[in-house]
VOPAGU-2260 file (C-alpha; in pm, 1 decimal, decimal comma):
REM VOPAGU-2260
SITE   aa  ch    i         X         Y         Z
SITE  UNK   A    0       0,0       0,0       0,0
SITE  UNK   A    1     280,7     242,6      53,8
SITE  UNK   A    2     430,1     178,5    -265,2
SITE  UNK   A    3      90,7     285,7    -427,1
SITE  UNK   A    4      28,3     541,5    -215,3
SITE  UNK   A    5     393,4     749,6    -284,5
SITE  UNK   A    6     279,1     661,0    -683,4
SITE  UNK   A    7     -13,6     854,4    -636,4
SITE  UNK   A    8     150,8    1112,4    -464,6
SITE  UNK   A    9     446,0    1168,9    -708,2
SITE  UNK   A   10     159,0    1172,4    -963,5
SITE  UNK   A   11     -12,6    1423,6    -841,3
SITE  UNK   A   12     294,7    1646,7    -836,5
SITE  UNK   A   13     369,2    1574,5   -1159,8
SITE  UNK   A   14      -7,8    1655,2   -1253,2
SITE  UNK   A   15       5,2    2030,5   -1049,1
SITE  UNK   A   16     355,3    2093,1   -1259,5
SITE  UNK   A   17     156,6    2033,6   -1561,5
SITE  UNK   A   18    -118,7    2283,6   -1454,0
SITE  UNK   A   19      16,4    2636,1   -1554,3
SITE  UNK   A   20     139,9    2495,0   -1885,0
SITE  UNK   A   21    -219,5    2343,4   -1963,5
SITE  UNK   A   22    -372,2    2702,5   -1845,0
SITE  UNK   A   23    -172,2    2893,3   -2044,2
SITE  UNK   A   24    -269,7    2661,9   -2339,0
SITE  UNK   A   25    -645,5    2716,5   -2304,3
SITE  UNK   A   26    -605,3    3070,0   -2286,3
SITE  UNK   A   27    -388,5    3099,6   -2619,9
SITE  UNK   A   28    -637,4    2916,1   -2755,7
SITE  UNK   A   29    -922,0    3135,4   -2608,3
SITE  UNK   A   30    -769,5    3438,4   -2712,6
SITE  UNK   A   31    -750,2    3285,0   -3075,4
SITE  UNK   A   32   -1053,1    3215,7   -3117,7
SITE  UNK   A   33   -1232,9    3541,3   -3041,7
SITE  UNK   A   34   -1091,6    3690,5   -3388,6
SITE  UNK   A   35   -1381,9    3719,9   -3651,2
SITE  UNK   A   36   -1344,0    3814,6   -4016,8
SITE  UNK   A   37   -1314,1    4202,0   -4068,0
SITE  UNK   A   38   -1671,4    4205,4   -4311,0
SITE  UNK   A   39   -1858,5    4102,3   -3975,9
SITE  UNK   A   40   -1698,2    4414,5   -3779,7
SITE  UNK   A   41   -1954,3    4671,4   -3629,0
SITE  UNK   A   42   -1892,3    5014,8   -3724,3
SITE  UNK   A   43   -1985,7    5198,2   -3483,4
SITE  UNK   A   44   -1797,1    5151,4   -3177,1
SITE  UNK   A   45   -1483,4    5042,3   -3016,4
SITE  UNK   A   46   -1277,9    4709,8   -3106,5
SITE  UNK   A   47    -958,3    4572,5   -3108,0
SITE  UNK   A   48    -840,8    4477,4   -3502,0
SITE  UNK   A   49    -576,3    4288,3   -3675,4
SITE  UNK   A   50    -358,2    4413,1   -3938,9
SITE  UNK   A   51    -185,0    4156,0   -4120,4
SITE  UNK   A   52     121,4    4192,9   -4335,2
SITE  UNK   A   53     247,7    4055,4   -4680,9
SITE  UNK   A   54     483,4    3764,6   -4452,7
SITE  UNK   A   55     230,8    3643,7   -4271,2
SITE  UNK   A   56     325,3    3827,4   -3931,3
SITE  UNK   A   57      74,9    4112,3   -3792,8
SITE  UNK   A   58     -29,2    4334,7   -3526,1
SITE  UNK   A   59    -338,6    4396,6   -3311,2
SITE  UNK   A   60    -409,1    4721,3   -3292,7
SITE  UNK   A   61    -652,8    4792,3   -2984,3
SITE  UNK   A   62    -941,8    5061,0   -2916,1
SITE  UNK   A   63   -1020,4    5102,6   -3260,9
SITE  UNK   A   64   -1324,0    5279,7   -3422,5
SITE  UNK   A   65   -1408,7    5309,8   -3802,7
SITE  UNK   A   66   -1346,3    5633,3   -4018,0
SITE  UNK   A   67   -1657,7    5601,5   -4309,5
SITE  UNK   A   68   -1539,1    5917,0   -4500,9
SITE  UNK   A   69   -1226,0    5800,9   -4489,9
SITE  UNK   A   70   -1226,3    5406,5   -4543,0
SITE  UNK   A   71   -1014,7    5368,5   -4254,1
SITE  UNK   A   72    -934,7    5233,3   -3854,3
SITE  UNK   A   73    -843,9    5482,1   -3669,8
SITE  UNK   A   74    -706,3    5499,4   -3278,9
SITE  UNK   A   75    -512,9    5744,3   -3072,4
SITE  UNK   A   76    -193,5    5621,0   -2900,1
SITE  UNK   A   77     -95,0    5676,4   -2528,2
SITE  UNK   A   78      92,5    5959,1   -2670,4
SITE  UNK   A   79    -225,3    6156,0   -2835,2
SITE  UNK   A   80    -121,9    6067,9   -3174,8
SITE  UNK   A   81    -390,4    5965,6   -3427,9
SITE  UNK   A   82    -308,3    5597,8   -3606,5
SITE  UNK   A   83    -472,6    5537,7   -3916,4
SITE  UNK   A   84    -516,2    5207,9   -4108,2
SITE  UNK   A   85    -672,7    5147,3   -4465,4
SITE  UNK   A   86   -1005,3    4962,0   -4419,4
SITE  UNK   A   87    -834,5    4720,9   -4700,7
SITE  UNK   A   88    -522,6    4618,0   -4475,9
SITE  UNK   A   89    -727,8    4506,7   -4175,9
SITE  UNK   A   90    -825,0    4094,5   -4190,4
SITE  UNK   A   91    -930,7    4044,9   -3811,2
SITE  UNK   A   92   -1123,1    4186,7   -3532,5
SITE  UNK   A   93   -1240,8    4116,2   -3191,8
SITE  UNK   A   94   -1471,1    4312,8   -2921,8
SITE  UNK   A   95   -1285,4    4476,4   -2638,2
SITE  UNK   A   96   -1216,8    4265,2   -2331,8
SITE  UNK   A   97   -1425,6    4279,9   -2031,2
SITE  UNK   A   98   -1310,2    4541,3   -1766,9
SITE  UNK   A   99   -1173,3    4376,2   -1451,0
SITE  UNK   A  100   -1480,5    4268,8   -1257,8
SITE  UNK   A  101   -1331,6    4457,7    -935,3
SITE  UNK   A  102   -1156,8    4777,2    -939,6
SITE  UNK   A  103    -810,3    4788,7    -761,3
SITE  UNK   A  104    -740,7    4958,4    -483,5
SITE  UNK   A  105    -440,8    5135,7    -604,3
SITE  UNK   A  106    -560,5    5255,3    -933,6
SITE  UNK   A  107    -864,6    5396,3    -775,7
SITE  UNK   A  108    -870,6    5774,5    -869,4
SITE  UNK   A  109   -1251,5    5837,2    -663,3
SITE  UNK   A  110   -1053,8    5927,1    -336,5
């Protein structure tokens, strides 16, 4: 019985180890699949987009709200400057994330 007993126990450890890896997995994966084709994109509001480029790489570009004179996605960086992408470059988007469900203590600004 001790011999099956320290089995189960080393398995278990080796099971927790696994844990973070597996996690990590399922989010990836998650965070995959929330991309939807550009021609289902709402106009008229905030979401994150995807521009992809000629080697296959790309970029998300986040906050993002559509320009109709212009044909373009447009977003302003930390720094106040307005980005602008073609309409025609952008493959991918996805809604903005959920805001944390609790606000922290330290970046509370209502004191």
């Amino acid at each position: 019985m001790r011999n099956l007993a320290a089995a189960n126990t080393i398995a278990n450890a080796e099971a927790i180890a696994l844990l973070p890896a597996l996690l990590r997995e399922v989010l990836d994966r998650r965070e995959a699949e929330g991309w939807r084709d550009i021609s289902t994109a709402p106009k008229d509001g905030l979401i994150d987009i995807w521009v992809s480029n000629s080697d296959g790489t790309g970029r998300r570009i986040c906050s993002c709200y559509y320009d109709h004179i212009c044909d373009e996605w447009r977003t302003s960086s930390p720094a106040l400057r307005l980005h602008c992408v073609k309409a025609s470059c952008v493959t991918h988007w996805r809604p903005l994330p959920a805001p944390p469900s609790t606000p922290t203590t330290e970046a509370s600004h209502d004191r």
